[in-house]
N, CA, C and O atoms as CSV, one atom per row, in Angstrom:
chain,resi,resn,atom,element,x,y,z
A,1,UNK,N,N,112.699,105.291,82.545
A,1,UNK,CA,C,113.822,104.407,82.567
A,1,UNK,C,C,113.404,103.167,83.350
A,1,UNK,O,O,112.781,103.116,84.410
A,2,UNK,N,N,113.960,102.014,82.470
A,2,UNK,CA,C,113.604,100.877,83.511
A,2,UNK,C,C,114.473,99.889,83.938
A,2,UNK,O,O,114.977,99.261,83.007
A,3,UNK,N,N,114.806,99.552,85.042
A,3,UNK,CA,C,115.786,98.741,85.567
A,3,UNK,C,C,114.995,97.570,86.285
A,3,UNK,O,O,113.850,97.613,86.736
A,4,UNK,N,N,115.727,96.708,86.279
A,4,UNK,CA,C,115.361,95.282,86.538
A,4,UNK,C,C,116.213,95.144,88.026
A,4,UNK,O,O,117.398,95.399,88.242
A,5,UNK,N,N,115.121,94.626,89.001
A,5,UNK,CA,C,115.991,93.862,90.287
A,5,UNK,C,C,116.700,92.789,90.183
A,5,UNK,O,O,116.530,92.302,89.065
A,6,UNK,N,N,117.255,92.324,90.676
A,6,UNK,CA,C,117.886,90.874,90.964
A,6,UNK,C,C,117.038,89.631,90.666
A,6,UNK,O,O,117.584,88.839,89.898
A,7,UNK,N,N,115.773,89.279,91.127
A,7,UNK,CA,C,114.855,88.329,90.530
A,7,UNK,C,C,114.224,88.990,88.988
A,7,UNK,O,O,113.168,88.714,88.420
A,8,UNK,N,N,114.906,89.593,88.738
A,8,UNK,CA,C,114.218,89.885,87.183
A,8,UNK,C,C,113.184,91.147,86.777
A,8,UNK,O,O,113.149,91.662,85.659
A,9,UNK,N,N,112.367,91.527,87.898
A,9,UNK,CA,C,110.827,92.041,88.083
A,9,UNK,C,C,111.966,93.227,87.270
A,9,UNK,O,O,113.169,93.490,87.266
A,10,UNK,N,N,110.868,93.630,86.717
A,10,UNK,CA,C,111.415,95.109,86.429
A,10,UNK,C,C,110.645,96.406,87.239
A,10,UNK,O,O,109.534,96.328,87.763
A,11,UNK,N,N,111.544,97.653,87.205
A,11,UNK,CA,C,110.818,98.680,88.001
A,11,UNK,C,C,111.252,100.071,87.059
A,11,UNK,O,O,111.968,100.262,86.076
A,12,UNK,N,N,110.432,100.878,87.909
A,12,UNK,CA,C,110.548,102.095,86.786
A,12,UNK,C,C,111.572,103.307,87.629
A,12,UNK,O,O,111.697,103.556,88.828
A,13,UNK,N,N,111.993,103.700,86.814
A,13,UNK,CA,C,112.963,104.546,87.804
A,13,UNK,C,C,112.746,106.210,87.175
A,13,UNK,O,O,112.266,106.024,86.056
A,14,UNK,N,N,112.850,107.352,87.339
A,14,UNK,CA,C,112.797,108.572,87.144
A,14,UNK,C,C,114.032,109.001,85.632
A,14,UNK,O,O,115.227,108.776,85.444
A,15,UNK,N,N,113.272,109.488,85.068
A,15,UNK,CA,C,114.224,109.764,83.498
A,15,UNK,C,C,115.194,110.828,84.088
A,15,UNK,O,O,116.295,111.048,83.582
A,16,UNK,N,N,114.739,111.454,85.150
A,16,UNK,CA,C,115.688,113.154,85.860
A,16,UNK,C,C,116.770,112.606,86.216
A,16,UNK,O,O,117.871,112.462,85.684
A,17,UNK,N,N,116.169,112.221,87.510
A,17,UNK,CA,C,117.599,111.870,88.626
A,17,UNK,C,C,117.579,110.074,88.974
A,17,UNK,O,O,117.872,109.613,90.077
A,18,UNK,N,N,117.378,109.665,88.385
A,18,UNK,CA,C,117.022,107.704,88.387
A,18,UNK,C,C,116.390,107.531,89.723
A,18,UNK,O,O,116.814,106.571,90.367
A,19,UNK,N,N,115.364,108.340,90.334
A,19,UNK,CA,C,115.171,107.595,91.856
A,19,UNK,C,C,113.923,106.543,91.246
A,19,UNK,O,O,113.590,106.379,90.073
A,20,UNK,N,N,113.391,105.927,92.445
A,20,UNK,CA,C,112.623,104.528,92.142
A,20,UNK,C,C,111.717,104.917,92.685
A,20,UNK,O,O,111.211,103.922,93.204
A,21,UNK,N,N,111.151,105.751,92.917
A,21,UNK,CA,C,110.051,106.181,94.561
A,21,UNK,C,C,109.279,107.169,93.747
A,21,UNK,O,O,109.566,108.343,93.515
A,22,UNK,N,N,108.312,106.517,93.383
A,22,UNK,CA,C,107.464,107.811,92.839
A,22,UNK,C,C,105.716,107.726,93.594
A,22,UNK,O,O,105.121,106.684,93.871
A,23,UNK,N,N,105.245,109.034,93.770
A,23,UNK,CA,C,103.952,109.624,94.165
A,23,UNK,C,C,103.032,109.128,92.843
A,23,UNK,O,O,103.145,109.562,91.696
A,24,UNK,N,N,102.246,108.269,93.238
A,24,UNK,CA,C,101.841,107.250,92.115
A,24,UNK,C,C,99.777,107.824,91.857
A,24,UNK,O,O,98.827,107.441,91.173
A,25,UNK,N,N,100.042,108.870,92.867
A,25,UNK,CA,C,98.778,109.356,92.957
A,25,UNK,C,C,98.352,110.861,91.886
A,25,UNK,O,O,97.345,111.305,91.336
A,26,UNK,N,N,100.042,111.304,92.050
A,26,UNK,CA,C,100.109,112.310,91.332
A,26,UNK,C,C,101.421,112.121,90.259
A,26,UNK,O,O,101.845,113.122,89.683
A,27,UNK,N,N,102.125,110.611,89.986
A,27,UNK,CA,C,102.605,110.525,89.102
A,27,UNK,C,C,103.853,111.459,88.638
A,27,UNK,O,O,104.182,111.950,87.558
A,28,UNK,N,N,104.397,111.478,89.960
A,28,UNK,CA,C,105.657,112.183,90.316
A,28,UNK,C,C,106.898,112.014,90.804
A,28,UNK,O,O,106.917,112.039,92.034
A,29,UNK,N,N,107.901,111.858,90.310
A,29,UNK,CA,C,109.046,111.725,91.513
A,29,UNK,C,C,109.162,112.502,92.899
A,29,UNK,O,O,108.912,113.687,93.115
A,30,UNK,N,N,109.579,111.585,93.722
A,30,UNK,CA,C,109.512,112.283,95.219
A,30,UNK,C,C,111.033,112.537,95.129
A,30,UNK,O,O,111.114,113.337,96.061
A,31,UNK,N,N,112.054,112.443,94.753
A,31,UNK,CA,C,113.247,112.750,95.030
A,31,UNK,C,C,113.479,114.551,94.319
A,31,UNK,O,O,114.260,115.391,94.765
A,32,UNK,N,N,112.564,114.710,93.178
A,32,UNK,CA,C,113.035,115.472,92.457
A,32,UNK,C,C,111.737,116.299,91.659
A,32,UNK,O,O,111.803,117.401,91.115
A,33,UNK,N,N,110.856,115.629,91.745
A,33,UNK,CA,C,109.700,116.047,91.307
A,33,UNK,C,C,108.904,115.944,90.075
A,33,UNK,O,O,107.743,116.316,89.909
A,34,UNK,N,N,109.780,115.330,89.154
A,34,UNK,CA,C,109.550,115.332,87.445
A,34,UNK,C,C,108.251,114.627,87.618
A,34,UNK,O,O,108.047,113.856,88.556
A,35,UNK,N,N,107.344,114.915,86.660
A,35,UNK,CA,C,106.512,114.254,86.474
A,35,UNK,C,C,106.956,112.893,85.453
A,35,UNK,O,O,107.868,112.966,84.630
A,36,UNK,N,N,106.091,111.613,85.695
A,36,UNK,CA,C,106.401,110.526,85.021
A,36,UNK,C,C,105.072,110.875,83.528
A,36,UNK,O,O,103.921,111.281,83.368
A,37,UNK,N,N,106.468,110.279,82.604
A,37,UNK,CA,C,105.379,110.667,81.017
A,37,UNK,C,C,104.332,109.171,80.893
A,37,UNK,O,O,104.558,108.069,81.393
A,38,UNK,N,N,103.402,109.513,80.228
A,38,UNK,CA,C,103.007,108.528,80.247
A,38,UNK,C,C,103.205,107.308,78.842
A,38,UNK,O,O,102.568,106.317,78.486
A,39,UNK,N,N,104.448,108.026,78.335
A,39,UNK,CA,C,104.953,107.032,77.474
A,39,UNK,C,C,105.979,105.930,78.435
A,39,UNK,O,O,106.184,104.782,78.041
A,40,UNK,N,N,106.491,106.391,79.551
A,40,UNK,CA,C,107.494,105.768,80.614
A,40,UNK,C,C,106.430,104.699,81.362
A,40,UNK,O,O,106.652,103.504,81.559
A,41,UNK,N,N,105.137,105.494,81.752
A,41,UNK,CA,C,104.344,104.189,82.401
A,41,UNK,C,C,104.000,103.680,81.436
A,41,UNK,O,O,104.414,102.541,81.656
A,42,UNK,N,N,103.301,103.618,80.002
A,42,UNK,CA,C,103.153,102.323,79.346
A,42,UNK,C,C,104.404,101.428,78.988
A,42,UNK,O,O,104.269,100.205,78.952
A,43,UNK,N,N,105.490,101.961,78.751
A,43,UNK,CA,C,106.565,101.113,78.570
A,43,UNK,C,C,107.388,99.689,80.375
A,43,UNK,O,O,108.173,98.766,80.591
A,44,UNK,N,N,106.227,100.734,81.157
A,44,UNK,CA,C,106.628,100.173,82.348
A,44,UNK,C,C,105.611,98.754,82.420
A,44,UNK,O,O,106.015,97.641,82.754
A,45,UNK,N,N,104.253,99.082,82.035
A,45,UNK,CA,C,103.509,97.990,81.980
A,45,UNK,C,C,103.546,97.148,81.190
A,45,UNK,O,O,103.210,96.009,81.513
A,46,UNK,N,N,103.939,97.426,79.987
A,46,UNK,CA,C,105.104,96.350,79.092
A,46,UNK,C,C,106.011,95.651,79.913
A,46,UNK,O,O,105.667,94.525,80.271
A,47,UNK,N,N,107.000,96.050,80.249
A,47,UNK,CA,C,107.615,95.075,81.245
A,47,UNK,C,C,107.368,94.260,82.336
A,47,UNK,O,O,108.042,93.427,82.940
A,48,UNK,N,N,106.356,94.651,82.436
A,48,UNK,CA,C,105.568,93.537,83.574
A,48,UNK,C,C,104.725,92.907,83.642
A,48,UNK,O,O,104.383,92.196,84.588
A,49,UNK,N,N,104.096,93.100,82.354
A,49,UNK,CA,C,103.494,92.292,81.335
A,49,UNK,C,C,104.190,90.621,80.703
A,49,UNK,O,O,103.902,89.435,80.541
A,50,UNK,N,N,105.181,91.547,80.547
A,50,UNK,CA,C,106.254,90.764,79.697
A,50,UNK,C,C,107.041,89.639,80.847
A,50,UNK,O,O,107.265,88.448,80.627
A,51,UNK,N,N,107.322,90.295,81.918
A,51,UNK,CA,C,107.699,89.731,83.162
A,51,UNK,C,C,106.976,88.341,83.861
A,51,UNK,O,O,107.515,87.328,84.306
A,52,UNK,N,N,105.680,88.681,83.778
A,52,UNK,CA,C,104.603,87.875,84.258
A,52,UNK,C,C,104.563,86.837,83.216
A,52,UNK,O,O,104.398,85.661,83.541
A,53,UNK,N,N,104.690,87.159,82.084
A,53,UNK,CA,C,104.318,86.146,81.543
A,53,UNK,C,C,105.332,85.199,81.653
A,53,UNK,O,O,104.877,84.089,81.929
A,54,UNK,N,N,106.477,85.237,81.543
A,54,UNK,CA,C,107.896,84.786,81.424
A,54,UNK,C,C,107.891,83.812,82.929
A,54,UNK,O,O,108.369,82.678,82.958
A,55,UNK,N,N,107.441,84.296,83.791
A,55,UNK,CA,C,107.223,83.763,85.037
A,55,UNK,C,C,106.152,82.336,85.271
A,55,UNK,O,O,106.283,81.277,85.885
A,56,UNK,N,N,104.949,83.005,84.349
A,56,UNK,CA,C,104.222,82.084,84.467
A,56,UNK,C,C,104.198,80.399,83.362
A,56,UNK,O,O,103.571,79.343,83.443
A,57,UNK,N,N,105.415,81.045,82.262
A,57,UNK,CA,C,105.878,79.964,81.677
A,57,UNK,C,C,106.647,79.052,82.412
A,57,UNK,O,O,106.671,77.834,82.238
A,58,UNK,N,N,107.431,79.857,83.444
A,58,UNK,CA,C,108.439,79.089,84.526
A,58,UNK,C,C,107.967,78.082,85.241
A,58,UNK,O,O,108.440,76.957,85.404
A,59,UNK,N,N,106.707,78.711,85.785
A,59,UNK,CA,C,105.837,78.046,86.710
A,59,UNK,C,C,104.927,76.870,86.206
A,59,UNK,O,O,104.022,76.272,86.789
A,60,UNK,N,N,105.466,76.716,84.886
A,60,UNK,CA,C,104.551,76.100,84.209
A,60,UNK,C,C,105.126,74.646,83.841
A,60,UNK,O,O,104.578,73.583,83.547
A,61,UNK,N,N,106.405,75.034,83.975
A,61,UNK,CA,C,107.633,73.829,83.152
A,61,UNK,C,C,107.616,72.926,84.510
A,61,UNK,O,O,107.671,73.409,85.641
A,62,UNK,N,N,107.519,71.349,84.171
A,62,UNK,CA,C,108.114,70.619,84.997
A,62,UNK,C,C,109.625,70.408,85.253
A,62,UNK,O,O,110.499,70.026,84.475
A,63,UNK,N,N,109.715,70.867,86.948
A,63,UNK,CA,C,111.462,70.354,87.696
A,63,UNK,C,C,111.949,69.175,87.173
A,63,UNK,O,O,111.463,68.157,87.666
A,64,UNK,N,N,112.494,69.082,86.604
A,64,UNK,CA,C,113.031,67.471,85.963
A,64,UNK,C,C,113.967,67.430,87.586
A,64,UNK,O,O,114.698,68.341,87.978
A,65,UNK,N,N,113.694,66.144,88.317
A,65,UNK,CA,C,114.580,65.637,89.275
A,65,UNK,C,C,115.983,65.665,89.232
A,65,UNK,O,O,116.321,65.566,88.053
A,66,UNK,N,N,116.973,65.755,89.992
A,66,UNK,CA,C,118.228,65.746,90.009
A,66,UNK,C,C,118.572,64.219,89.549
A,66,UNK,O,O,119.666,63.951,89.052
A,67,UNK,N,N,117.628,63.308,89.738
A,67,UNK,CA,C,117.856,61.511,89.954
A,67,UNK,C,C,116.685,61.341,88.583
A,67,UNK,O,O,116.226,60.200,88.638
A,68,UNK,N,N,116.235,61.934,87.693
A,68,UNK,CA,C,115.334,61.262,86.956
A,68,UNK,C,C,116.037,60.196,86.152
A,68,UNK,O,O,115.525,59.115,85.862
A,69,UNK,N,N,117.456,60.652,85.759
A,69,UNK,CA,C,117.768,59.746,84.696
A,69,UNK,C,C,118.279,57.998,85.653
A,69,UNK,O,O,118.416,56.966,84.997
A,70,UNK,N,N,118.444,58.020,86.909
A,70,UNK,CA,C,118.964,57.353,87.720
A,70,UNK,C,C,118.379,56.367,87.877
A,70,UNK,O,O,117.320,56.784,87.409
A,71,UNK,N,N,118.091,55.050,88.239
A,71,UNK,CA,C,116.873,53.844,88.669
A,71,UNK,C,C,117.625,53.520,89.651
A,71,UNK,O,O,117.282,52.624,90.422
């Protein structure tokens, strides 16, 4: 399952019990224990894939000034 923070980032959360905290060594929830599938982590690196890029288009666009149209 994937839920998005407030700035956008997305994160992966547990398909069991939705916690966010997983044992990334053994690819586990710590609240509950499920193992994460690894159809959930590729769909997770999709999103942050997808994230980054979206970001780096942002970063890419020029701030048009509050005063550009102004002389």
């Amino acid at each position: 399952m994937i839920f998005h923070n407030p700035a956008g980032a997305p994160e992966l959360a547990c398909e069991q019990c939705g916690c966010r905290w997983f044992d990334r060594i053994h690819d586990t929830c710590y609240e509950c224990g499920a193992k994460v599938s690894a159809e959930s982590i590729a769909e997770f690196n999709q999103a942050v894939e997808r994230f980054r890029a979206r970001e780096t288009l942002r970063a890419d666009k020029p701030e048009a000034s509050p005063n550009s149209s102004v002389r």
